[in-house]
C-alpha positions as semicolon CSV with decimal commas, in nm:
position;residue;x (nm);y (nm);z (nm)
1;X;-20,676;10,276;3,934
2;X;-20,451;10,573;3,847
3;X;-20,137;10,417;4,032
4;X;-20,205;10,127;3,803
5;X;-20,211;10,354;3,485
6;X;-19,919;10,542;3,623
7;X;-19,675;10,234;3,675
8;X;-19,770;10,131;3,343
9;X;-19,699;10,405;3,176
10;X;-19,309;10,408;3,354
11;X;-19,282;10,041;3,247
12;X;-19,376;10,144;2,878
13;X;-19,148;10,477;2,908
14;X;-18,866;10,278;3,005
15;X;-18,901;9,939;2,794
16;X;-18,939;10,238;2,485
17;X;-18,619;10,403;2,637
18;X;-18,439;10,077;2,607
19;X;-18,561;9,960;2,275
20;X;-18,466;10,317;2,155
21;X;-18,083;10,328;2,249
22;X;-18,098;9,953;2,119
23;X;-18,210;10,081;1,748
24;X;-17,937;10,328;1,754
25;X;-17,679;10,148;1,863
26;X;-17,772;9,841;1,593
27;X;-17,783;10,167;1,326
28;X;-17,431;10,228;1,451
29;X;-17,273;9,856;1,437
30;X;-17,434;9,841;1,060
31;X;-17,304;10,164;0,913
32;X;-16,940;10,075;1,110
33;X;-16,922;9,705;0,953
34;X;-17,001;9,910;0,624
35;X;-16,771;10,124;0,642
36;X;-16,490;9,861;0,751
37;X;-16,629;9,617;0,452
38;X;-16,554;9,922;0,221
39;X;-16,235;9,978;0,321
40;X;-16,125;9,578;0,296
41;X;-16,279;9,594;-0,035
42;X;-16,089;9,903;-0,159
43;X;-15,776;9,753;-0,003
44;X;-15,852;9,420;-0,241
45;X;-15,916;9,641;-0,517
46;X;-15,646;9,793;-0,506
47;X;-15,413;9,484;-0,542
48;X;-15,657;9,395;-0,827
49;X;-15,839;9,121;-0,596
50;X;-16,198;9,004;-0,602
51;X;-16,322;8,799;-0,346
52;X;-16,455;8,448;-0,367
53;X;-16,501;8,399;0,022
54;X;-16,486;8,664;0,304
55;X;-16,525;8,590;0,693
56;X;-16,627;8,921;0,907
57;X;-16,486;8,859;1,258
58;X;-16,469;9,074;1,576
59;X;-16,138;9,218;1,508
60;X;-16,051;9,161;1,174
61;X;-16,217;9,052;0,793
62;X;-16,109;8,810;0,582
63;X;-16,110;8,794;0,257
64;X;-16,005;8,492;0,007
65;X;-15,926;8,553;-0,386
66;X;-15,940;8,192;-0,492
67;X;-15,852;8,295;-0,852
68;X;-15,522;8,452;-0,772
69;X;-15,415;8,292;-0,460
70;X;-15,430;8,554;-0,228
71;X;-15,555;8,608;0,095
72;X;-15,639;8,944;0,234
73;X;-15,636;8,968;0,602
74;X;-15,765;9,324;0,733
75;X;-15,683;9,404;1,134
76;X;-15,915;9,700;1,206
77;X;-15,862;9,703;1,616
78;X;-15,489;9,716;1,519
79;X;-15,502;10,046;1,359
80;X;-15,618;9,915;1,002
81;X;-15,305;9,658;0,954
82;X;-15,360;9,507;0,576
83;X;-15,231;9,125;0,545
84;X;-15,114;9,028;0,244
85;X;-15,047;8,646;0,227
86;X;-14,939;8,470;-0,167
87;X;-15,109;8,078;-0,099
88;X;-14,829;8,011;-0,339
89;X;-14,537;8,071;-0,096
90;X;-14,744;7,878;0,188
91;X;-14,593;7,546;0,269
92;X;-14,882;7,413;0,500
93;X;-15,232;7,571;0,669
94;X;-15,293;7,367;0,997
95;X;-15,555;7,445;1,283
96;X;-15,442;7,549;1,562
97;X;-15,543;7,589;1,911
98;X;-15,319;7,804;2,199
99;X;-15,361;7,734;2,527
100;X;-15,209;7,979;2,853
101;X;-15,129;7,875;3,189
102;X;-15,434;8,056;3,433
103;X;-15,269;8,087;3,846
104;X;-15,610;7,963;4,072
105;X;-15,383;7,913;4,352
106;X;-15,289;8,131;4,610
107;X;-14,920;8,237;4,735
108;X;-14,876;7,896;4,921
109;X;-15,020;7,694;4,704
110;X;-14,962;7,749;4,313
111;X;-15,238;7,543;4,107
112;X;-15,191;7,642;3,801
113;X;-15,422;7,552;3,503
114;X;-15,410;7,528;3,124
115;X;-15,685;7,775;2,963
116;X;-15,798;7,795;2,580
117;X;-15,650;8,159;2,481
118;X;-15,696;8,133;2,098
119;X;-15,813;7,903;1,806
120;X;-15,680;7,999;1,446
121;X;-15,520;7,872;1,168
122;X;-15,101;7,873;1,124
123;X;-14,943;7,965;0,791
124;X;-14,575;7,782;0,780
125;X;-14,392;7,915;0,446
126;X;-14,174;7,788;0,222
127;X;-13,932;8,042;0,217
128;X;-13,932;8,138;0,577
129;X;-13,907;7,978;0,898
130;X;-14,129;8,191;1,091
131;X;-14,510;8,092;1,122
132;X;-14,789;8,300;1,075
133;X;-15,050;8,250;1,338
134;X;-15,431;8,392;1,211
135;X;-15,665;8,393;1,521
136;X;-16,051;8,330;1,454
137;X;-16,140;8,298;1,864
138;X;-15,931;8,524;2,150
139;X;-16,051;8,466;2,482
140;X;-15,963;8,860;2,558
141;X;-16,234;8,985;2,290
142;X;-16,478;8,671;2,218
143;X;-16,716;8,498;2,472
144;X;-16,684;8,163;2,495
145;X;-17,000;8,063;2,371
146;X;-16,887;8,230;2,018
147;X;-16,623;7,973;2,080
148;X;-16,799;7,620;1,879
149;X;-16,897;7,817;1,582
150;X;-16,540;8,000;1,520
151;X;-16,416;7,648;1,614
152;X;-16,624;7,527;1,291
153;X;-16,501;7,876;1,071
154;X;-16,151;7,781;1,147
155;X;-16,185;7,442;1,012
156;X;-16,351;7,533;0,718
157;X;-16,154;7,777;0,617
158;X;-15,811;7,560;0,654
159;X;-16,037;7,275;0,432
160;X;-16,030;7,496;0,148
161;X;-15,685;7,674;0,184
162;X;-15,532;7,288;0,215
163;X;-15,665;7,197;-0,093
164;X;-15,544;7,524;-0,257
165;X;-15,229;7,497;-0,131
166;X;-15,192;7,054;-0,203
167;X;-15,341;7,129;-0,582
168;X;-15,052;7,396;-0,644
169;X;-14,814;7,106;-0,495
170;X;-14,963;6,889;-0,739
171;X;-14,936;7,068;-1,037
172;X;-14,581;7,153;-0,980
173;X;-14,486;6,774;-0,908
């Protein structure tokens, strides 16, 4: 009976152990996305932008000032790069996918294979030639079954930067 008590009380220990280091490490994501969420926000603010639409990704947030035209793109795994793009100087949004070429063969025999490496949306501009690629999905940082639903984020968000981008053609014409 006591060995009974005993292993019950380790499996209780340890599930609490577990759950524990769980809760804090949950506390920690939230107060980090926070604190990232501030800092896009203050970086709108201070190029007088309010958001209409923002997208929180794994290495980046977006954020979408349909009133102005702007887009806000904040890297924070690339020490805190700040993206500035004017819709008005874009030319076309498209979705894009990026595929790599993956060696399975050995040294005899090369079989090499064509492997999804990042879904996004390009930026072509009017005034340069030089594309802008934005990646939603990265095979290096997101698993692939995150890879459906940033498949459906990408394609929503070039939906409504198309028609931002066609209505300023319009009114122009």
């Amino acid at each position: 009976m006591s060995t009974i008590i005993t292993g019950a009380i380790l499996i209780l220990s340890t599930v609490g152990i577990l759950f524990f280091f769980i809760f804090i490490n949950t506390q920690k994501n939230k107060k980090r996305r926070k604190a990232l969420l501030n800092t896009f926000n203050q970086a709108g603010a201070d190029k007088g932008l309010t958001f209409s639409s923002q997208e929180v990704l794994t290495e980046k947030i977006i954020g979408l000032d349909g009133l102005h035209h702007k887009l806000l793109i904040f890297e924070f795994n690339n020490s805190n790069t700040i993206i500035h793009i004017n819709l008005d100087d874009v030319k076309n949004c498209s979705f894009k996918k990026e595929y790599i070429h993956v060696n399975f063969g050995n040294e005899k025999k090369a079989d090499i294979e064509r492997q999804l490496g990042s879904i996004g949306l390009e930026f072509s501009f009017k005034n340069s030639s030089e594309p802008f690629f934005l990646s939603f999905y990265n095979d290096n940082t997101n698993s692939i079954y995150d890879m459906a639903d940033l498949e459906t984020k990408v394609k929503n968000w070039e939906i409504m930067l198309s028609k931002m981008i066609s209505k300023d053609i319009k009114v122009r014409a």
